[in-house]
C-alpha positions as CSV (number, residue, x, y, z in Angstrom):
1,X,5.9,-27.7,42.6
2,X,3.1,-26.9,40.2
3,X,3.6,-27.6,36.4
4,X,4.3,-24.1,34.6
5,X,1.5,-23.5,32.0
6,X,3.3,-21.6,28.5
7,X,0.3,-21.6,26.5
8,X,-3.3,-20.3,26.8
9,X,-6.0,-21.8,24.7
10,X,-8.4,-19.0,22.9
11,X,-10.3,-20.7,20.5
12,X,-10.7,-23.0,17.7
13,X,-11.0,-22.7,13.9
14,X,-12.2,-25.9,12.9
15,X,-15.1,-25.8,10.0
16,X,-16.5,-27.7,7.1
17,X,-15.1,-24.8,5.4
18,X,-11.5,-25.4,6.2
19,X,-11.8,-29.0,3.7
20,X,-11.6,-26.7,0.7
21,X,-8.0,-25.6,1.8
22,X,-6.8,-29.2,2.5
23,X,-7.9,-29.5,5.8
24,X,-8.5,-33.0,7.5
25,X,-4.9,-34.3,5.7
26,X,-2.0,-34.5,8.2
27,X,0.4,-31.8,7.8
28,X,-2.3,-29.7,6.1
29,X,-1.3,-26.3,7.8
30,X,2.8,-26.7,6.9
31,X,3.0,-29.2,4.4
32,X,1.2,-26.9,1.9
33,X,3.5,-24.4,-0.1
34,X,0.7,-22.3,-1.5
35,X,-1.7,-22.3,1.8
36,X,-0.9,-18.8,3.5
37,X,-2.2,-17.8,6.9
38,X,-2.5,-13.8,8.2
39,X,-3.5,-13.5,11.9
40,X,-6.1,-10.8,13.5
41,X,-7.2,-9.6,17.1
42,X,-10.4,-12.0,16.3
43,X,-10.4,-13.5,13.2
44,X,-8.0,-15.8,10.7
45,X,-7.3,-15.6,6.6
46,X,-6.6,-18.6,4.8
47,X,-6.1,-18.8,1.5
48,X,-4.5,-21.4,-1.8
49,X,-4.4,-20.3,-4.9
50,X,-8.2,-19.0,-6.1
51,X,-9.5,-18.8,-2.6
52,X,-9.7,-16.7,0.5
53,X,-11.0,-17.8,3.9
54,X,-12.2,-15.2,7.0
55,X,-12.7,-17.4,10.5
56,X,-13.7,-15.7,13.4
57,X,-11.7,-17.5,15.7
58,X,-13.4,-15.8,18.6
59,X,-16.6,-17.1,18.1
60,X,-17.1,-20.1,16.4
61,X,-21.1,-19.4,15.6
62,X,-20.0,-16.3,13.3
63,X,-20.6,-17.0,9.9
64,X,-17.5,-18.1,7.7
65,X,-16.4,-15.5,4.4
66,X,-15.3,-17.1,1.4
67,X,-14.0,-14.6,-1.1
68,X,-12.9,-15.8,-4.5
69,X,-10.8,-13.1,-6.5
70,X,-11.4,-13.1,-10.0
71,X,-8.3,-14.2,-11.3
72,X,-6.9,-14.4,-14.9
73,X,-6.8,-17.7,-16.4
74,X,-4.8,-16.9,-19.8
75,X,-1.9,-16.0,-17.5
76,X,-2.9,-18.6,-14.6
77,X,-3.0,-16.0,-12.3
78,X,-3.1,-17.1,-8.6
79,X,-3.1,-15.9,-4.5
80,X,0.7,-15.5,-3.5
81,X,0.6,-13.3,-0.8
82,X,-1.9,-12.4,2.4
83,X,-2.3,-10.0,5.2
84,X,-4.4,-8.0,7.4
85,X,-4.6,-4.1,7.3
86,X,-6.3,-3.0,10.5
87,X,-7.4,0.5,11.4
88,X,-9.1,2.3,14.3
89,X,-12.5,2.0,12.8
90,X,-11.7,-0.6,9.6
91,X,-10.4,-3.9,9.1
92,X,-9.5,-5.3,5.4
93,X,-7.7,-8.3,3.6
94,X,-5.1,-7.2,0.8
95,X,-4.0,-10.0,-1.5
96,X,-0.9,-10.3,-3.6
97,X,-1.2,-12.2,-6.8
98,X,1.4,-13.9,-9.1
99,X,0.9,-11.5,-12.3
100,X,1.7,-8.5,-9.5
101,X,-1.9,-6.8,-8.4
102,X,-2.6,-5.8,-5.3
103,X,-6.1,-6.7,-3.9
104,X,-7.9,-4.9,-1.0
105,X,-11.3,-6.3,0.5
106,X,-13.3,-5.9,3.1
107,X,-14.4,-8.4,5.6
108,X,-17.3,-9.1,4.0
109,X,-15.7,-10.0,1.0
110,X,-16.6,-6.6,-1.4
111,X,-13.2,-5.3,-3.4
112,X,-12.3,-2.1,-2.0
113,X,-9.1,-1.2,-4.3
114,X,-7.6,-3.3,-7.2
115,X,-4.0,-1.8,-8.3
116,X,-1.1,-3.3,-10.1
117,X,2.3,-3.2,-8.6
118,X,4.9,-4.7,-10.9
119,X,4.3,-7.6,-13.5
120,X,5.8,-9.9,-11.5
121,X,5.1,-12.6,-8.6
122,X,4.1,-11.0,-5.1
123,X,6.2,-12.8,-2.4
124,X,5.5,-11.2,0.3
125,X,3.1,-8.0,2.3
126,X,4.6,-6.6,4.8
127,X,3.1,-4.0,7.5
128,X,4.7,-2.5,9.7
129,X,5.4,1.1,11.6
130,X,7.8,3.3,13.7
131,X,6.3,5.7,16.0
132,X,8.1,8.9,17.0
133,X,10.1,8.9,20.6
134,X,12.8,9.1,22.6
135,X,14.8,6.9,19.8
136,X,13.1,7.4,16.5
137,X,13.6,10.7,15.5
138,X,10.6,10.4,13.0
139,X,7.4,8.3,12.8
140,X,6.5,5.9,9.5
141,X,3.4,3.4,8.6
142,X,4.1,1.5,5.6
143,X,3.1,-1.6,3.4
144,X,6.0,-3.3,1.6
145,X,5.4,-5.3,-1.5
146,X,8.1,-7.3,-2.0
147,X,8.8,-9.1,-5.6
148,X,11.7,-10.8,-6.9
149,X,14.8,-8.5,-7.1
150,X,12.0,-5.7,-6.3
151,X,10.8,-4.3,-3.5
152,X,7.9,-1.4,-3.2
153,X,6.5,0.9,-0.2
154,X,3.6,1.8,-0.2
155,X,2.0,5.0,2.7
156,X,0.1,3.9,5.3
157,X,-1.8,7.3,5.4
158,X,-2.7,7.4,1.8
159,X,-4.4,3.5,2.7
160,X,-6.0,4.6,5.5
161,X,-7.4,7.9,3.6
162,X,-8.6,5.6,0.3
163,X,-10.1,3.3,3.1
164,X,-11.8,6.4,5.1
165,X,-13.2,7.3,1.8
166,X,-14.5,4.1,0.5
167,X,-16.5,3.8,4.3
168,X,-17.9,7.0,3.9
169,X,-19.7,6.4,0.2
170,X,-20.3,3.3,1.1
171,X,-22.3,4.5,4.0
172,X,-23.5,7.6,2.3
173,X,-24.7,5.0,-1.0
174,X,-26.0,1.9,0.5
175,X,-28.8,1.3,-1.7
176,X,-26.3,0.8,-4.6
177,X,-23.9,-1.8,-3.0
178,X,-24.2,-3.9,-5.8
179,X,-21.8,-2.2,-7.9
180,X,-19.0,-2.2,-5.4
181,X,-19.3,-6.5,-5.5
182,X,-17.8,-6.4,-9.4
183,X,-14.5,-6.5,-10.1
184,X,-13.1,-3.4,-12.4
185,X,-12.8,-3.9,-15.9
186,X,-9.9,-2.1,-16.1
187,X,-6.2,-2.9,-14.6
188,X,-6.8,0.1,-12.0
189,X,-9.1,0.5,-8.8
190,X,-12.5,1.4,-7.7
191,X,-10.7,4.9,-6.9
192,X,-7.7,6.6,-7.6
193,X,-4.7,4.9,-7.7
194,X,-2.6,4.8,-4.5
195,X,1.2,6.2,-4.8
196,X,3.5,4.3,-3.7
197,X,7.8,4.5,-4.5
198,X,9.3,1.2,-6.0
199,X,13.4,-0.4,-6.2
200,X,15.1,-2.5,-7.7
201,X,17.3,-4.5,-5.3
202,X,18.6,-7.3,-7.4
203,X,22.5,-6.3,-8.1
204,X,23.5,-9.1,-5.8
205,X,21.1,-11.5,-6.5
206,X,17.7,-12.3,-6.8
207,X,16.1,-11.8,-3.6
208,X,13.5,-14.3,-2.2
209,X,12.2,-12.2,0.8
210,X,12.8,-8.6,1.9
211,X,11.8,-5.4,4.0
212,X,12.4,-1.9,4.5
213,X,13.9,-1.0,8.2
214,X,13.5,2.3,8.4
215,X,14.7,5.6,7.3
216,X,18.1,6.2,7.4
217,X,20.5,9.3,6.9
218,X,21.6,10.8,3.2
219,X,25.0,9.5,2.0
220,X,27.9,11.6,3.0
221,X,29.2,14.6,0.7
222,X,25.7,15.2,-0.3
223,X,23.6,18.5,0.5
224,X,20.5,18.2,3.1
225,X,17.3,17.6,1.2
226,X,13.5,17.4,2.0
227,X,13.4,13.7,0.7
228,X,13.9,9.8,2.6
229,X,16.1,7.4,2.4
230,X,15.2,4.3,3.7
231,X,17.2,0.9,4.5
232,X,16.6,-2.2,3.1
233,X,17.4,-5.7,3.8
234,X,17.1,-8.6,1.6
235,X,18.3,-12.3,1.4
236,X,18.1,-14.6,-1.3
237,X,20.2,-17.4,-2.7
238,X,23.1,-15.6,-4.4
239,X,23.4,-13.2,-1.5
240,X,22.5,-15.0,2.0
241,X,22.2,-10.5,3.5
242,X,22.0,-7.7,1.4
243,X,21.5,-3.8,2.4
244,X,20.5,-1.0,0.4
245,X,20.5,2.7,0.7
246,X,16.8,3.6,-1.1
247,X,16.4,7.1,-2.3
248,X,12.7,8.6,-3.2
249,X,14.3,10.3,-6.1
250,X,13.8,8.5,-9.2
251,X,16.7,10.1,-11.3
252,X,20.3,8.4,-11.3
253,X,22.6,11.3,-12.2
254,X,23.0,14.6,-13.0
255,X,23.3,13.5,-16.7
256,X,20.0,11.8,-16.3
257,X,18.3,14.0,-15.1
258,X,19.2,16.2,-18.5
259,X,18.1,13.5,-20.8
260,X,15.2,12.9,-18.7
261,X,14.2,16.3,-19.9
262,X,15.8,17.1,-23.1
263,X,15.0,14.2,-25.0
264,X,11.1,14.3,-24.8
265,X,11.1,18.1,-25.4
266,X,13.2,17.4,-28.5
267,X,11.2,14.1,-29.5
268,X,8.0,16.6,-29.1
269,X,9.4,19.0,-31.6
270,X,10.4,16.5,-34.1
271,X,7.1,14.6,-34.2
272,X,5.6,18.1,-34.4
273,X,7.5,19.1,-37.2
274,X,7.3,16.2,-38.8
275,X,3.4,16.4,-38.8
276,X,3.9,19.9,-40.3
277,X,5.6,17.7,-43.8
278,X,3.5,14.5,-43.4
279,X,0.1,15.5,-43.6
280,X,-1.9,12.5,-43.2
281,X,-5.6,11.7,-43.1
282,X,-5.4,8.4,-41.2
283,X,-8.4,8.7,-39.0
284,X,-7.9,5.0,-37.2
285,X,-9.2,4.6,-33.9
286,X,-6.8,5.3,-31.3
287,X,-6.3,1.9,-28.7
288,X,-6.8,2.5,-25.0
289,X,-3.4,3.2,-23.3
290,X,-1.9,0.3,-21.3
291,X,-1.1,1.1,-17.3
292,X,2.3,1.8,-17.5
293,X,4.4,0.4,-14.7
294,X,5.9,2.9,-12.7
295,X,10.0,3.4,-13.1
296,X,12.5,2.2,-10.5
297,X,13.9,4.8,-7.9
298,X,17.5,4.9,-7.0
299,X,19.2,2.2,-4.5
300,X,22.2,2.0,-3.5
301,X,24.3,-1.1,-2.0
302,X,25.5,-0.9,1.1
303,X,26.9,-4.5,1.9
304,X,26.4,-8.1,0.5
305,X,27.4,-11.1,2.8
306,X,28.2,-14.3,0.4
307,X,28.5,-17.9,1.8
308,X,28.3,-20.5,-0.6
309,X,26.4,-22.8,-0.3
310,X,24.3,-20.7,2.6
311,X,21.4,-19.5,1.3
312,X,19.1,-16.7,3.1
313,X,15.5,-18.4,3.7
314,X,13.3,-16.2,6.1
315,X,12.9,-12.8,7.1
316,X,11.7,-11.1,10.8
317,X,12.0,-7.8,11.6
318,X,11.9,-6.4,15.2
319,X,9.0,-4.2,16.0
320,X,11.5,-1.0,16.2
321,X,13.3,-2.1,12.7
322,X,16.7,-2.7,14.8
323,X,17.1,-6.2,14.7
324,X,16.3,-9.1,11.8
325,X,16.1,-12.7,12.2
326,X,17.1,-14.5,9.5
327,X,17.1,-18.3,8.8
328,X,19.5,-20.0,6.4
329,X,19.8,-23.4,4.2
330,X,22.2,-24.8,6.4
331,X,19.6,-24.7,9.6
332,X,21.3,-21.8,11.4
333,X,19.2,-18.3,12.2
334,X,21.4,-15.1,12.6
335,X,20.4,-12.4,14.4
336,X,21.6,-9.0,11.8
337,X,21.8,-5.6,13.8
338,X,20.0,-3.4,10.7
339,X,21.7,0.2,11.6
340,X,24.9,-1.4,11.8
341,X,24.8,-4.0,9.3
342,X,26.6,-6.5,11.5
343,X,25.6,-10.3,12.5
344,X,25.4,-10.1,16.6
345,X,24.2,-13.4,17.0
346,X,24.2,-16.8,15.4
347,X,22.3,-19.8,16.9
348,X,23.3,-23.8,15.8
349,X,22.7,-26.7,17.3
350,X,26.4,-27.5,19.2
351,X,27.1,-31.3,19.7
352,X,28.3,-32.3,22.8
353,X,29.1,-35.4,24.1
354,X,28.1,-34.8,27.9
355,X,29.0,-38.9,29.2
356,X,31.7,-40.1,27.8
357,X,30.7,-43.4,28.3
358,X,27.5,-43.7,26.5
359,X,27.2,-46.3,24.2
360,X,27.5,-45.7,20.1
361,X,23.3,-45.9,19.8
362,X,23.0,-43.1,21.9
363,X,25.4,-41.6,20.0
364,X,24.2,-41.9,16.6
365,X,20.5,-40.6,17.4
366,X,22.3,-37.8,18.9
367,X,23.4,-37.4,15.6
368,X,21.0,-37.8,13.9
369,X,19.1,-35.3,16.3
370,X,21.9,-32.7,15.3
371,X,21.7,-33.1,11.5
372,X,17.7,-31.6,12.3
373,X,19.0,-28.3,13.8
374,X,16.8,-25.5,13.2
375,X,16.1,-26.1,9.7
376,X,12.5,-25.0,8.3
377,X,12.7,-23.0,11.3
378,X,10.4,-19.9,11.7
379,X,10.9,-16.7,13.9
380,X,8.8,-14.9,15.6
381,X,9.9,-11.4,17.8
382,X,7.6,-11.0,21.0
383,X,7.9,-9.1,24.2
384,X,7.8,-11.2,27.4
385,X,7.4,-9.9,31.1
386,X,10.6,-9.6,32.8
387,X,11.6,-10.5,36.4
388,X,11.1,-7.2,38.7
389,X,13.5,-7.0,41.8
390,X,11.6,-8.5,44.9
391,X,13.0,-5.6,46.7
392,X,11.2,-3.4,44.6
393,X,7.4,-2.0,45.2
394,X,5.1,-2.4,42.1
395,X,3.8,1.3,41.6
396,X,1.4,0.6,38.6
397,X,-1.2,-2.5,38.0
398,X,-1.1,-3.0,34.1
399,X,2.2,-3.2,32.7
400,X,3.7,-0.6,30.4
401,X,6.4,-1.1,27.6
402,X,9.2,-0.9,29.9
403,X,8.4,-3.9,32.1
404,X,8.9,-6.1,29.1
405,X,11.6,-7.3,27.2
406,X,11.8,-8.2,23.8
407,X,12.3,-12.0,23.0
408,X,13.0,-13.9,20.0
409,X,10.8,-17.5,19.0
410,X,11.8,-19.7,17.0
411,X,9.9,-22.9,16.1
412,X,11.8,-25.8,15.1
413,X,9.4,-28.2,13.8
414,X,11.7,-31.1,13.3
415,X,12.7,-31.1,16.6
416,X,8.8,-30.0,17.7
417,X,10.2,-27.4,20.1
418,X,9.5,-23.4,20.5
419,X,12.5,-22.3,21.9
420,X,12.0,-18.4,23.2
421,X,15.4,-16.6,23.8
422,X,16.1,-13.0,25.2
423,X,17.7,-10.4,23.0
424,X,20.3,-9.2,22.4
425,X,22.6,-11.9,24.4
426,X,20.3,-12.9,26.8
427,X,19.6,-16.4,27.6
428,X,17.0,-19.1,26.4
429,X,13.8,-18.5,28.7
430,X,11.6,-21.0,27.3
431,X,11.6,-24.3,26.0
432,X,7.9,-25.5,24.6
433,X,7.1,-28.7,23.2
434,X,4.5,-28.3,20.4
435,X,2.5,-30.8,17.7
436,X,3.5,-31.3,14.2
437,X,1.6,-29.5,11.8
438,X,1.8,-26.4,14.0
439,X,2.4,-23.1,12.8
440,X,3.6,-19.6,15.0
441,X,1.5,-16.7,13.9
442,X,1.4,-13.2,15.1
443,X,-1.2,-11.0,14.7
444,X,-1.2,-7.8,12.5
445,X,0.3,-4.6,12.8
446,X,-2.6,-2.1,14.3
447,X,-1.7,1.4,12.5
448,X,-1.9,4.1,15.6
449,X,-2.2,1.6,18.2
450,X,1.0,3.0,19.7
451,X,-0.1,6.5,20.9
452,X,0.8,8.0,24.0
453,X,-3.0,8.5,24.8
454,X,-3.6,4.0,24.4
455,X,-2.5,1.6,26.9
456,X,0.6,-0.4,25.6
457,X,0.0,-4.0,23.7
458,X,2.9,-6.1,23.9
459,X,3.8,-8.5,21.1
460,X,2.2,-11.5,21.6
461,X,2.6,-14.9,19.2
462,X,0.0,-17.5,18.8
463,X,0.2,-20.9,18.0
464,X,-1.8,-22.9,15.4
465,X,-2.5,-26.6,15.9
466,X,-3.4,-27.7,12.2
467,X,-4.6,-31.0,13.3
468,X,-6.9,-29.8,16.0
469,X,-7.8,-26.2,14.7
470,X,-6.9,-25.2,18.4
471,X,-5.7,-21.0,18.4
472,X,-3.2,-20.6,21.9
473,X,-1.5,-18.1,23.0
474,X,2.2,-18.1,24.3
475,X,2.0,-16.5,27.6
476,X,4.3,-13.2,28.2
477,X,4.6,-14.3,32.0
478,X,7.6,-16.6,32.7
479,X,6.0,-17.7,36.5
């Protein structure tokens, strides 16, 4: 019987280049708290602190793009956060820092959009979208920002229209490239800045990762507006799950809402009337305004799961926004059903003594094997091929959404194992060995690559061997 194959080589990444980011050190790729990775169709970010790295892992002759954001020193600002936007007809890095701006670039290496979020450390970008069928009543494209005990959202179409714009100038006004290479010297962008709606989802506990799931119906007792609510889930160490109800509207109450705009009317007249008595000739020169951050909308709690001394580590969402994979402190990963707000699954490592008559060796370093568990696991959702009845005649050559079922992998890299299990309750498929230093990737979200009119692409994970710069690809096929 012939040895199953689980992983495809694509390509490699290894370069001179790759030394500035720690490479040639065992354990470079994982070991590293501040080296981030964001996967594309063809090509690989790296970054540290003050640099970003573009490898075209498709073709190892294209030249290598270092980008090197101009950071502030006073406040030793630095690269916390990394992914890939990708568009029909553009591809761009955006960049999260720790003082809370947002950096857009091209690929080669010009700043398309500078913008600051919230004055506070970037954990996390987040893309993702919903499209419109026979189970999502509405469709949604979205970047999340996610900050301590904050998270912000920010349109996919108003992205992709800043980016549309930015192609055609820069395509109508190539002879004057040079001043799109600077970085602004203001805190805004090289165009207008984008809109975006921003919560505060700290009232149980700081949270340490977080994403929006998708929009969600108003509370009860309360009339049928025009504006979204969307879901959010976060986990942190005071709170290992928590949900929130966000609202776009900004105001908190009735009440508010009359402060809001009775007390700057009435501070208006007072100043005014007040200039009226207190004439003065002070002709000082007026400061440029600061950018103001922008206020906090409304968010609701929905539920808070507490389990001291379990603390929520990582975050995956499913593609559809369903289902979220989260990993814990105490090496456990718990599968959280997002519309119902339930835990549906829970994986641990179970010891069991299988011969009762093995000797106490074997039984300590099963032990000791058991006290790994799935700890500094990471999680991965990807769609895998599933077994067609014999019986049945194959009516279509390429596959389409429905001859695939979605799959959860996790790597646990103290065991050096990808295990890949079926959801919801479905079995484990897969078990992979893999090197240490390995990392799962998977690559960006493609906004409107899920149309009607384009042939389905499956989820697919990749695998990143740090020692060997070898890219492979888990393969959706289980023969």
């Amino acid at each position: 019987m012939a040895k199953r194959i689980h992983l495809t080589e694509l390509g490699c990444i290894a370069c001179e280049e790759l030394s500035e980011l720690g490479a040639g050190k065992e354990g470079w790729l994982v070991n590293s708290p501040n080296l981030l990775c964001a996967l594309d169709s063809h090509s690989i970010a790296l970054a540290n602190r003050f640099l970003i790295l573009i490898v075209n892992w498709g073709d190892p002759d294209a030249p290598r793009v270092k980008i090197r954001p101009d950071l502030s020193p006073i406040e030793a600002e630095s690269i916390t956060a990394i992914e890939w936007l990708v568009f029909d007809d553009v591809r761009v890095v955006v960049a999260g820092t720790s003082c809370g701006y947002l950096l857009v670039y091209s690929i080669a290496g010009d700043l398309i959009h500078k913008q600051m979020v919230h004055p506070s450390r970037i954990l996390k970008l987040r893309v993702r979208g919903t499209k419109k069928d026979l189970m999502q009543e509405t469709s949604s494209e979205e970047i999340c920002v996610v900050l301590p005990g904050i998270i912000a959202r920010f349109d996919g179409s108003n992205i992709q229209s800043m980016l549309q714009k930015w192609v055609q100038e820069k395509n109508s006004n190539f002879w004057d490239q040079n001043n799109r290479k600077g970085e602004p010297e203001d805190s805004g962008s090289l165009y207008q800045r984008l809109p975006y709606q921003i919560w505060s989802v700290n009232k149980n506990g700081v949270c340490v990762d977080a994403t929006v799931t998708g929009i969600m119906p108003p509370p009860l007792l309360e009339h049928q507006s025009s504006q979204r609510y969307y879901c959010a889930v976060t986990i942190g160490e005071d709170a290992v799950i928590s949900a929130y109800r966000l609202s776009e509207d900004r105001g908190r109450s009735l009440v508010g809402a009359l402060l809001s705009k009775v007390v700057p009317a009435a501070a208006s007249t007072i100043a005014s009337f007040s200039k009226l008595i207190w004439r003065s000739n002070d002709q000082s020169p007026k400061r440029k305004p600061e950018a103001k951050t922008q206020s906090f909308a409304r968010a609701s709690s929905l539920t808070c799961i507490k389990d001291y001394p379990r603390k929520g580590e990582k975050l995956t969402l499913s593609p559809s926004g369903t289902l979220a994979a989260i990993t814990d402190s105490l090496g456990r990963i718990l599968l959280l059903d997002t519309q119902a707000l339930v835990v549906v699954r829970l994986w641990k490592v179970c010891f069991n003594i299988l011969n009762t008559s093995s000797s106490l060796l074997s039984l300590k370093k099963s032990k000791h094997s058991f006290l790994k568990g799935y700890r500094d696991a990471s999680c991965v959702f990807m769609e895998m091929l599933a077994k067609k009845d014999k019986g049945k005649s194959v009516i279509h050559t390429e596959p389409v959404k429905s001859d695939y079922c979605l799959c959860l992998a996790i790597h646990a890299p103290r065991k050096g194992i990808i295990e890949v299990w079926q959801m919801r309750t479905g079995p484990r498929l897969l078990t992979i060995q893999c090197a240490k230093g390995s990392k799962l990737l998977q690559p960006a979200y493609r906004f409107g690559s899920n149309s009607s009119a384009s042939p389905y692409i499956p989820l697919e994970v990749f695998l990143l061997n740090g020692d060997s710069g070898q890219l492979s690809m888990l393969n959706r096929s289980l023969s």
